[in-house]
N, C-alpha and C positions, 0 to 999 in steps of 0.2 A: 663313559659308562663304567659304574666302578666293577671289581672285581666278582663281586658275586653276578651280577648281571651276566656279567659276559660267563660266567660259566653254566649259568640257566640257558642263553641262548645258545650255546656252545652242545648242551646235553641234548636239547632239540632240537636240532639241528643234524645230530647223531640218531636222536631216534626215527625222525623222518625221511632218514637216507637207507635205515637198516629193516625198518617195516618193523613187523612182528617179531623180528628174531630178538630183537632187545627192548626189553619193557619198560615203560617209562620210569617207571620208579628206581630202576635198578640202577641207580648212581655210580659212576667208577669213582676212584680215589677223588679225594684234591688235585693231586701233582696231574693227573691224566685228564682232568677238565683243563687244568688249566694247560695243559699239551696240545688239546684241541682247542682251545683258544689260539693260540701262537700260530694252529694251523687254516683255522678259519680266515685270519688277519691276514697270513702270508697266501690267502686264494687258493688253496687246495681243492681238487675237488675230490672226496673220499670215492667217490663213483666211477671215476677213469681207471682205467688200467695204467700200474704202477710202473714208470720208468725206469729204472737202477741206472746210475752212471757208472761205469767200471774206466778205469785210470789205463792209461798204457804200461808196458812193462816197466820200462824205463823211470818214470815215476813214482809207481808203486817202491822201486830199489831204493827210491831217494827216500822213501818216507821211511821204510825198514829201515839205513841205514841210520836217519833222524833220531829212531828210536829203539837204537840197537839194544840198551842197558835192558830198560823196561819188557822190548820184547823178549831178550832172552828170558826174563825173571817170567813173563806170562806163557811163556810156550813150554816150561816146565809145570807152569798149574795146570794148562790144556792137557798137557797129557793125564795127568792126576785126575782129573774133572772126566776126561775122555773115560777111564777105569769106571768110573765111581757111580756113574750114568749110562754103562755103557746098555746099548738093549731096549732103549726108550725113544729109537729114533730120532737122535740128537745131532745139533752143531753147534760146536762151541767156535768162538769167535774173539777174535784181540784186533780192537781198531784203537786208531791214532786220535787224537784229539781233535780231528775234524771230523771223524764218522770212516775213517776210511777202512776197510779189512785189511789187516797186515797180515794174519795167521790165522788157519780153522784149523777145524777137526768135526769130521762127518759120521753119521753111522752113512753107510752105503742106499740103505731107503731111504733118509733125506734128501741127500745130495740128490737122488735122482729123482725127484718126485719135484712137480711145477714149480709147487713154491721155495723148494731149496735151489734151483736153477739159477736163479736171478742171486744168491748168496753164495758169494765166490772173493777172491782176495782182488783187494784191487777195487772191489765196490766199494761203495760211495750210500752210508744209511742216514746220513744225518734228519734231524728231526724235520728241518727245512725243504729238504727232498721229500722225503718217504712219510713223512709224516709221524704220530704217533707211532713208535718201536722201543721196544724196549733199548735197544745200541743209543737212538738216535735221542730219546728221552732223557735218559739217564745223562749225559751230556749236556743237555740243553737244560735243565735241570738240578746238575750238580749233586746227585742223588741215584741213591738205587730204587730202581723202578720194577715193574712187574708188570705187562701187557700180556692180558686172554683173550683172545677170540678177540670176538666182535671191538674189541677196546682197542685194538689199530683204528689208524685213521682211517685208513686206506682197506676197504670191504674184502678185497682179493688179499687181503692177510687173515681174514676172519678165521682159518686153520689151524694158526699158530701159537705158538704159548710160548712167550718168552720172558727172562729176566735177565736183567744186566745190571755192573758196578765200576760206577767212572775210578779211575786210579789217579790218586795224587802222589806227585813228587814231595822232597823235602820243604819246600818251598809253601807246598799245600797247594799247587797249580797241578789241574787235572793235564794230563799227557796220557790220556787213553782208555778206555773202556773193556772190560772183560763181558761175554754177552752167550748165553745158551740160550738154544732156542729148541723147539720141540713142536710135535703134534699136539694140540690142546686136547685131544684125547689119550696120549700116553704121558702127559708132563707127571714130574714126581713132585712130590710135597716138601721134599727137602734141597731140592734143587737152588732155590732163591737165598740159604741159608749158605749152600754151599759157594754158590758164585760171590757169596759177600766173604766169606772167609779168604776167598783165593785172592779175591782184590787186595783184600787188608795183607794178605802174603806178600803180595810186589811190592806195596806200599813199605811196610817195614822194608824190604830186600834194597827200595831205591833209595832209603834213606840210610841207609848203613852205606852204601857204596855212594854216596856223596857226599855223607858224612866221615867218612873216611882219614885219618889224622885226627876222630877229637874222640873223648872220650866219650862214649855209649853206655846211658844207663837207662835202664829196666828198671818198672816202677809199676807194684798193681797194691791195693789195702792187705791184700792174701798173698803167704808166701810163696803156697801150693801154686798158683796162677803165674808166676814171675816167669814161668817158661812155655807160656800157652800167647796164644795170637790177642789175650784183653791188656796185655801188661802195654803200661805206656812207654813209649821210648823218646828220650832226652837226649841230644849230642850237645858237649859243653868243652869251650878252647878250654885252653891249658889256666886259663885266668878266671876259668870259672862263669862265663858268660855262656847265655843260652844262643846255640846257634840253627838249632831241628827240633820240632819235635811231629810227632804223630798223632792222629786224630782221636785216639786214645787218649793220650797224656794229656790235651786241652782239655777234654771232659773230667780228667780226673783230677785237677789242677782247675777247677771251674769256679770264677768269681777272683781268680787270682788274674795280673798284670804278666800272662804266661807269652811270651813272643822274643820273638828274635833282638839278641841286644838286652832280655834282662837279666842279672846277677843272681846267681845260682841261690846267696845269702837270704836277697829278697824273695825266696820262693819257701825256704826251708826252715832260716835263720838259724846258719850253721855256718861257718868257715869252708868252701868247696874243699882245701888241701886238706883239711882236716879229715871231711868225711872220705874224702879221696883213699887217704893214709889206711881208714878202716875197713872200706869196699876190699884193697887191694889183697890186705894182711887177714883179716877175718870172714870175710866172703859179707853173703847180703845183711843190711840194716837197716832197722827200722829207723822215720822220719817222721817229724810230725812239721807240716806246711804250715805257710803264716796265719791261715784259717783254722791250724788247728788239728785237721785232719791225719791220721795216721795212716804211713805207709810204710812199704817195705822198701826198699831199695839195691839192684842187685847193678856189678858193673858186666857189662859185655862186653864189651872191646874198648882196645887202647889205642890213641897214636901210634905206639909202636906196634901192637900186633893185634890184626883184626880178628873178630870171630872168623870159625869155619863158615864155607860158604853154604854147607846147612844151615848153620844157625844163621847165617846172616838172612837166609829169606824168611827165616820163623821166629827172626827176630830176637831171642833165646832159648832157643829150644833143647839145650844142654847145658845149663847150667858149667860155668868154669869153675866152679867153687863149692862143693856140697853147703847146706846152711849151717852159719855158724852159731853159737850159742845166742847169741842178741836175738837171733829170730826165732821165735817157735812155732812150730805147725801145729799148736792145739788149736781148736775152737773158738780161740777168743775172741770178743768181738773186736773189728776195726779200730771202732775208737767208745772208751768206756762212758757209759750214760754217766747222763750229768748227774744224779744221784738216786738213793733208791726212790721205793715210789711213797711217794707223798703225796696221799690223797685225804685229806680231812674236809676238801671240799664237796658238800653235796654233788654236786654234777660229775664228778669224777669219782666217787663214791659210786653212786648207779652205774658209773658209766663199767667200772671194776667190776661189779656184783653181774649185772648183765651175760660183762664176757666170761666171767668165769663158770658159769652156768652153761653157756654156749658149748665151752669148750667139755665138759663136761659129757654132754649129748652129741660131741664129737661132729657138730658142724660148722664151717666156716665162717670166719669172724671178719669183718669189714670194720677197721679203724682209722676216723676220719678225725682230722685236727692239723693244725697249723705246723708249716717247719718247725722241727724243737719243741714242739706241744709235748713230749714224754710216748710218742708211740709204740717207738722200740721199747722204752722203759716195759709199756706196759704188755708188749708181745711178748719178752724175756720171763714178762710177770706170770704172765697165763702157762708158758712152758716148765715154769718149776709147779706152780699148782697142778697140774694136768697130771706131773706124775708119770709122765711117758719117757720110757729108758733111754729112747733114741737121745740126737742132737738136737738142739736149735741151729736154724740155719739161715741167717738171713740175707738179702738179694736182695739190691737197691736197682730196680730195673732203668730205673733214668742214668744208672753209671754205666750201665753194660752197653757194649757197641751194641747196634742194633744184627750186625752181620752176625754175632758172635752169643745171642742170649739164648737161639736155640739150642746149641750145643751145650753153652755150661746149664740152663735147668734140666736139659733130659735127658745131657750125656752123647758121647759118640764114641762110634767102633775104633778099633786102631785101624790108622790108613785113612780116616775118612776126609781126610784134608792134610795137603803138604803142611810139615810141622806140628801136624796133631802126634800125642804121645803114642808109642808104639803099642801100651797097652791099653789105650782108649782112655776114657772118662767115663764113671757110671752117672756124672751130672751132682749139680746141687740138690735135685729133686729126692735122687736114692740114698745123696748123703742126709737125708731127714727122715729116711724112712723107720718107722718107731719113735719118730720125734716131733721138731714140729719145721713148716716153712715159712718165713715172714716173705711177702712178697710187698716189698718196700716199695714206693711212687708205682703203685701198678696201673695206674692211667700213663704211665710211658711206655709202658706195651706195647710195638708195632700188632695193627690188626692182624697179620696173619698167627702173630704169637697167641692173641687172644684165644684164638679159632680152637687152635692148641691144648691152650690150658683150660679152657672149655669141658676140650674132651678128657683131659685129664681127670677133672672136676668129676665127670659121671663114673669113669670106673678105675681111676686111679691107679694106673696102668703108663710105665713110663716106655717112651718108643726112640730108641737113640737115631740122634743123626747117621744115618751109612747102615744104621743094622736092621735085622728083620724079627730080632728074638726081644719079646716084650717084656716087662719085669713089674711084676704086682710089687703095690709097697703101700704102706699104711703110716698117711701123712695130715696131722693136723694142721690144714690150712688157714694164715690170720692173712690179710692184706691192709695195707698202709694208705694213706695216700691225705693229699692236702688239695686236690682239686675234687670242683664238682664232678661228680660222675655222670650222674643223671643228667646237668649239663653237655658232658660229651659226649653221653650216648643219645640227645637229642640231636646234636650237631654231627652225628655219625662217625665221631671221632672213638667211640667206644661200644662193643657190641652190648646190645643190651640183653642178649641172654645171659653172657657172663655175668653183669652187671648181678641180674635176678639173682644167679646162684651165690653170687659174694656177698650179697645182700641181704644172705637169709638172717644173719643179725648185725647191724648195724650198730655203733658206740663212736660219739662223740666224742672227744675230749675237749675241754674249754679252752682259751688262749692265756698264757699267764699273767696276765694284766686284767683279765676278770674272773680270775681264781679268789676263793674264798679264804683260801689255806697260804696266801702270798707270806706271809712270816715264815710261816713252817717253812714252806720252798727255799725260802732264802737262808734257812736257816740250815738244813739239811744238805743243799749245795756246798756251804761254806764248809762244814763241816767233814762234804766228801774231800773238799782242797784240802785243807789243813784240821785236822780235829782240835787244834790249839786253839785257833784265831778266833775272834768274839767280833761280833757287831751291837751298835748300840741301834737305839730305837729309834733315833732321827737320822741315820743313815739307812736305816730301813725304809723309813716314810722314805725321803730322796730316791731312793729306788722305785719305788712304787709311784710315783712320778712319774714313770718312764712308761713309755706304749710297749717295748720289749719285741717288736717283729720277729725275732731271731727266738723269742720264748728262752727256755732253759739253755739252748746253745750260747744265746747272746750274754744271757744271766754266768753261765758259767765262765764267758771267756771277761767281763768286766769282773767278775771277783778276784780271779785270777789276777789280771794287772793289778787289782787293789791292794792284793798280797804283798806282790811285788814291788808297789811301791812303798808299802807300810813297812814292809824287811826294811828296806835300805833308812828308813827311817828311826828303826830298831824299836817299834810299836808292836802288839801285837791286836791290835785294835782297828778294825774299819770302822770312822767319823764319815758324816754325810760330807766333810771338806771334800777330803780325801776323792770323796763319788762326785762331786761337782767337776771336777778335771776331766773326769770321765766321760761323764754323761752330756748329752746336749740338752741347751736351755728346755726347764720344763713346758708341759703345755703340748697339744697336739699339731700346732705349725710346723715344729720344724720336721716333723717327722709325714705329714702332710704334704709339703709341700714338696722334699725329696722323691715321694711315691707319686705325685703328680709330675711331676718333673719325669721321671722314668716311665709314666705312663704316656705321656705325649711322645718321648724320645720310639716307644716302640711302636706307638698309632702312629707317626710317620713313617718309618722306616715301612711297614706295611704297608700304605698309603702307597709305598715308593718302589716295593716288591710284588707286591700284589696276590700272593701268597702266604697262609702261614709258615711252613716249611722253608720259603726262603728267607722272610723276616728270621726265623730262627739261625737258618745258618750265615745269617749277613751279620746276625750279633753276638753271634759266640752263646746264644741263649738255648734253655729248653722249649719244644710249645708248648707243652702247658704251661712255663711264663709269658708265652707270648698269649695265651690265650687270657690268661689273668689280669693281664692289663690293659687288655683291650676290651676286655667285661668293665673292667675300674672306673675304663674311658668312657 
């Protein structure tokens, strides 16, 4: 039975157990069909009264002691979480990587009430026991999870409301789970934001303490961010070799050969002693990766002397080095569009005229086109026309953790998470207020974000993580994105009210391979490189050969080496020679056949997961690539 079967039979099966109380249409996530898969399989029956196994004492010591590191690192978030929650009738909870409870923290009505009886240290919640739970889920899963009500396996859970976040070591091996749980009528809305923060807290905190002896760098595209829970972190021996990194840095290091065993060079193409020499004497610097991409880079700790053990659980959270000159805190974008906008093609023509009209009558703009199709270009384009004093601000939601994107769009209070800054964040959201906000791949949105910025949408009213005081702000919204929407919001992967309100104007941009204005593009590119360099006309054709997947990114980064190698030739002329080197054999096979080739690689992997979420994180991918090329297939 393949996977969607079994989560149809899986759903009714649940609604047939639960009666009326759950409506057939009302679908839980993916990840919790397929929870109740696992539990259908392993015979559960949701209608028995629920077992709990509780460990003897003696055993329970052995596993605390197991995991002494991690548990200390999480029994200081419990207490933090304990604060921050406190009043909502909560248990918070840190089990082992089998499901086991190592450590709670109760309000007093919990604990004493049926269903907190059975949730004591020592217990035993795995998903194979207890069935769908958030503890037990999330583990089994390898993901954070969310269970309401009725969305337990198990009916005599139907009361609860919980979330939980499996915790990885250096390694990237889960060793334990952080888990709040609640009345599902007093659960809070920021609760799920905050349990994923505190994970990603340990997480940093175990890799700095096992990382230990090497050097520790901090890495996010924003300087401001280098000391907040999104910055990536990298430990590398003395030789320059990668030996840690965190679930952050893979994402922001995405499509690179990033893992244990590779050379600091191949990631940066820089000397490690070299940038070493300038981390140490100048503080943070910027880097641009072998993709291209621009980052900052700050050090933390050394072999010889580690961060404080504040900063080690927040991973940077005190900067050793105020910034130094190489870095600035203005505005500026990450990494600078490939050039200005160059539009003399009719279809991009409208598609200009359109948004700026939109923008104009000051409602939300939906721009739809290919990686590198010029989106940013043309969001930057609409916020100088617009005329609005504020910033541009833009937010690429497929880079952002997902634990962590509440907080930087809408801000949090000081305290609202260990390592959060003392004076809070008023968010990316309020830094756009009077200006404008690009919400870059906004189909990577976790649903509950959507929900969010939904309601931001109607009265644009931003509500921080931890706080209660709201803050009106005045924000022209554009949104990004290179997937179908309406696709996902048919497949429930994307709400489709939101959908509606982003969609009050819509603009395509075409792909640059059936762009009208491909000379000019190519000409304006070169130009942003070098304003010297000249191209002739049969290295244009040659170009224009090419299918371009990558659009203006790809265009830009092939002109680029062309430079490069016409310098050392001492020409200042790009020849179609020169681009044959470059370029792979014209014609649409070979570029064909690579994109088939990566589209079977990911319909099996699939095939072999049986989820998309775990196809995603089996391949280091996003889903909406996994979704893309399982449409292709």
């Amino acid at each position: 039975m393949d996977p969607s079967a079994q989560r149809q039979l899986a759903h009714a099966h649940a609604v047939r157990a639960r009666g009326a109380a759950m409506p057939p249409d009302g679908l839980p996530a993916p990840e919790l069909l397929d929870s109740w898969v696992r539990c259908m399989q392993a015979g559960l029956d949701p209608a028995r009264a629920l077992q709990v196994q509780v460990l003897e004492a003696a055993e329970l010591q052995r596993r605390r002691e197991r995991s002494e590191v991690a548990r200390r690192l999480a029994r200081a978030e419990l207490e933090t979480l304990s604060q921050q929650i406190a009043g909502s009738n909560f248990l918070l909870a840190f089990a082992d990587r089998e499901g086991v409870i190592l450590d709670l923290y109760a309000d007093n009505r919990f604990s004493m009430s049926d269903d907190g009886a059975a949730i004591v240290a020592g217990s035993c919640w795995s998903e194979a026991l207890c069935g769908t739970n958030g503890l037990g889920t999330a583990l089994a899963a390898g993901r954070p999870v969310a269970v309401t009500g009725l969305e337990h396996y198990f009916l005599s859970l139907g009361d609860i409301s919980c979330t939980a976040a499996p915790v990885h070591d250096a390694a990237g091996d889960v060793v334990g789970v952080l888990d709040a749980s609640s009345y599902f009528a007093s659960r809070q809305h920021h609760t799920q934001a905050l349990v994923q923060m505190a994970a990603t807290h340990i997480e940093n905190g175990l890799l700095q303490h096992q990382m230990r002896g090497h050097w520790l760098l901090a890495l996010h595209p924003r300087p401001e961010f280098l000391g907040t829970l999104s910055a990536g972190l990298l430990a590398f021996d003395g030789g320059g070799t990668l030996q840690a990194l965190n679930a952050r840095a893979r994402q922001l290091l995405q499509g690179l050969e990033a893992g244990t065993g590779t050379a600091f060079e191949a990631l940066f193409g820089e000397a490690f002693d070299l940038v070493l020499a300038r981390l140490q004497r100048q503080g943070p610097q910027r880097l641009r990766d072998s993709l291209g991409s621009a980052l900052v880079a700050q050090l933390v700790a050394t072999p010889a002397r580690q961060a404080p053990r504040r900063a080690a659980v927040s991973a940077a959270t005190h900067p050793t080095t105020a910034p130094a000159t190489p870095v600035a805190r203005a505005a500026a974008p990450a990494t600078a569009p490939a050039a200005g906008p160059v539009h003399d093609d009719p279809a991009v023509v409208a598609a200009y005229r359109l948004a700026e009209a939109a923008v104009r009558l000051h409602v939300p703009v939906l721009i739809q086109g290919e990686t590198g199709s010029g989106k940013e270009v043309l969001a930057r384009h609409l916020h100088r026309r617009s005329g609005r004093a504020g910033a541009f601000v833009a937010v690429n939601c497929g880079a952002l953790p997902a634990e962590l994107i509440e907080a930087e769009l809408f801000g949090y209070v000081g305290g609202a998470f260990t390592g959060a800054r003392r004076e809070g964040s008023a968010g990316l959201i309020a830094g756009a207020d009077g200006g404008t906000l690009l919400l870059d791949e906004v189909g990577e949105l976790p649903l509950p974000l959507q929900a969010a910025l939904l309601r931001f949408l109607d009265d644009q009213v931003v509500r921080p993580v931890g706080g209660t005081t709201p803050r009106q702000v005045d924000v022209q919204l554009l949104a990004a994105t290179h997937a179908d929407l309406e696709a996902e919001a048919a497949a429930r992967r994307f709400r489709s009210d939101l959908l509606y309100r982003l969609n009050t104007v819509r603009v395509d941009l075409p792909p640059l391979r059936a762009r009208q204005d491909f000379r000019a593009a190519v000409q304006a590119t070169l130009a942003a490189l070098d304003p010297a360099a000249r191209i002739d006309d049969a290295a244009i054709a040659r170009l224009a050969q090419h299918r371009w997947p990558g659009n203006f990114r790809e265009l830009r980064s092939v002109l680029t080496r062309a430079l490069l190698q016409a310098a050392q030739a001492g020409s200042p002329r790009l020849d179609a020679a020169a681009l044959d080197v470059l370029l792979p054999a014209a014609g649409p096979a070979a570029g064909s056949v690579l994109q088939q080739g990566a589209s079977d690689l990911v319909r099996r992997a699939f095939e072999r997961c049986g989820s998309v979420s775990e196809t995603a994180r089996c391949l280091g991918i996003s889903r909406t690539t996994v979704y893309r090329h399982l449409r292709a297939g």
